[in-house]
N, C-alpha and C positions, 0 to 999 in steps of 0.2 A: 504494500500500500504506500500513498502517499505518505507525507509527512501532515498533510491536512486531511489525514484520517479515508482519501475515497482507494478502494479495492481497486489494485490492478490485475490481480490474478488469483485463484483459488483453486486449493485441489477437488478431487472428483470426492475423496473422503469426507472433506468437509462438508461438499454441497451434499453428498447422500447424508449424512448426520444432522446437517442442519434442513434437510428438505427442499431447498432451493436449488434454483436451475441455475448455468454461469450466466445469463442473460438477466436473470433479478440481481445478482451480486455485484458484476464486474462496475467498474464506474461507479457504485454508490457508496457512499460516505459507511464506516463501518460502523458508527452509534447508532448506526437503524436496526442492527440485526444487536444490540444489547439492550437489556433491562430497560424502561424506563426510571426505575430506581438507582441504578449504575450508570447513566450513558456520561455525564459528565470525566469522569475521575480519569478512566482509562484515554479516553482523547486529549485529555488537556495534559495529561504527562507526557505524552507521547509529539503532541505539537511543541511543547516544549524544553524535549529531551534534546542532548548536546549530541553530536556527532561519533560514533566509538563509542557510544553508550549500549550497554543493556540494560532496559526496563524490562520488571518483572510486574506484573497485576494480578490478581483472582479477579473475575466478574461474572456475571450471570447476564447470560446470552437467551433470548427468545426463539427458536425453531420455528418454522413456519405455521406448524401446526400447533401451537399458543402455549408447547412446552418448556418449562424453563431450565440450560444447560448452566451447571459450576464448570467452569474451566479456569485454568492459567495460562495466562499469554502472556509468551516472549518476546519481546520486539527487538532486532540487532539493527543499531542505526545504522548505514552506508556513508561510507567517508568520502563516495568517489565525486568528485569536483566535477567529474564530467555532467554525473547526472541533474538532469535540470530540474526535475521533480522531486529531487531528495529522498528517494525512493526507501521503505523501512521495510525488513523482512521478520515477517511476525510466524511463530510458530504455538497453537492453540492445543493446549490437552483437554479434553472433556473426562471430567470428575464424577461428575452426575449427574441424573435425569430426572427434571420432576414434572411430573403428567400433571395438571389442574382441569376436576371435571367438574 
């Protein structure tokens, strides 16, 4: 992802875990697919994380089908000057699942 938090790419695991297709994910901002109790925290470290950095977070992530995921996301800043985007590589573990019926 960006460093202004929108998805450039996702793997096929995530999108089957999380229910969505690469065409709902790719381009959008990633506080849409988190909690609205959590969307602040994990964004605004991350837009304003220094370069060479890793951030670490827990948050609770929404599935499409209105279940809520515990995961920890890694974020490794890129240091490379060329990129124009500031590009962050983020690596998500899912914790747990909670169904609300």
């Amino acid at each position: 992802m960006t460093r202004k938090g929108i998805i450039l790419v996702v793997s096929s695991e995530w999108l089957h875990t999380m229910g969505y297709t690469a065409e709902e994910v790719i381009g959008k901002p990633f506080e849409n697919f988190l909690r609205d109790e959590n969307k602040d925290t994990p964004v605004k470290e991350i837009q304003s994380g220094k370069q060479n950095n890793i951030f670490h977070s827990h948050c609770e992530m929404t599935r499409k089908d209105g279940a809520i995921i515990t995961a920890s996301l890694s974020c490794n800043f890129n240091n490379d000057k060329s990129e124009k985007d500031d590009r962050i590589h983020c690596k998500i573990e899912i914790f747990a699942t909670r169904i609300h019926f």
